[in-house]
N, C-alpha and C positions, 0 to 999 in steps of 0.2 A: 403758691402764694407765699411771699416772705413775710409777714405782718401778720397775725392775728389780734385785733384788737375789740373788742368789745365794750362801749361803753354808755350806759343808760342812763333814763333818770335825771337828764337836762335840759330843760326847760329853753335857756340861753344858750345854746349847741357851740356858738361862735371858739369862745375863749378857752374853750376844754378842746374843739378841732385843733386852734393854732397851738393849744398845749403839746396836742399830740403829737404835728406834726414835727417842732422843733425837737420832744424828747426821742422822735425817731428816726430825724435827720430826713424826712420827706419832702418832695417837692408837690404842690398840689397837683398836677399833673399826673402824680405814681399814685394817686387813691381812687378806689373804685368808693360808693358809701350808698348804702339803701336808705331812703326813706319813705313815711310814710302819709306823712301831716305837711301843715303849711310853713310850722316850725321848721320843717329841714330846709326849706326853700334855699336860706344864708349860704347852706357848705354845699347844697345839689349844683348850684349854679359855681362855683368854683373847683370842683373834684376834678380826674382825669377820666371818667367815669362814672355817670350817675344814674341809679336806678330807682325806681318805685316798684311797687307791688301791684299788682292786679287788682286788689280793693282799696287800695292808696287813694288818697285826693285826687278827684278832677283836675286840678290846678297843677298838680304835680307830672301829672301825667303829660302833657304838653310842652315839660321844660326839661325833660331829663331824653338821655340817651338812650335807656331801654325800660321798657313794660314787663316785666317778670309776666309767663304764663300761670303761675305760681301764684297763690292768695298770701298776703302774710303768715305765717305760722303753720306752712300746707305747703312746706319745699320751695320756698321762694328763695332763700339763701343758698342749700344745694344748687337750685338752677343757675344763678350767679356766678356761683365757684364753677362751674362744670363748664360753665361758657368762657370765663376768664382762660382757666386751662388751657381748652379748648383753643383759644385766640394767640395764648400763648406758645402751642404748637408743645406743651407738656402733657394733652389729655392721653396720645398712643402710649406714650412712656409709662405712666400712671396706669392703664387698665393692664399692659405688657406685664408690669412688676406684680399686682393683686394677682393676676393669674400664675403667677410659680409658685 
């Protein structure tokens, strides 16, 4: 993953996503983004990749790209990463390197 971003505690998600993605030079297309609530609905529907959590909204679950097997706070973000890797054809390389 090239990006690590972490950002919480927004009520109005909007204007801090478009923050983000100009201070990172992203296209929406190149963001995957979890959420959980109705609140994320704004940036679920615009990302290149959108997920929910397994105990996420009803509402949300229906409009996103993938359903995490994963609860929030119970490896739901592991499983994300391991499948982006994974899709991005970097997961061999990554278990190859941990084993030397």
């Amino acid at each position: 993953l090239k990006y690590d971003v972490v950002d919480m505690g927004h009520f109005d998600k909007l204007p801090r996503y478009r923050h983000i993605l100009e201070q990172m030079g992203l296209r929406q297309d190149e963001v995957a983004y979890i959420g959980d609530d109705v609140q994320d609905l704004c940036i679920l529907k615009r990302v290149g990749f959108s997920v929910t959590v397994a105990n996420g909204r009803p509402q949300l679950k229906e409009r996103v790209d993938y359903v995490t097997a994963a609860e929030g706070g119970k490896g739901a973000v592991r499983e994300v990463i391991d499948l982006i890797l994974y899709h991005q054809g970097k997961w061999a390389a990554l278990i190859e390197k941990l084993e030397q």
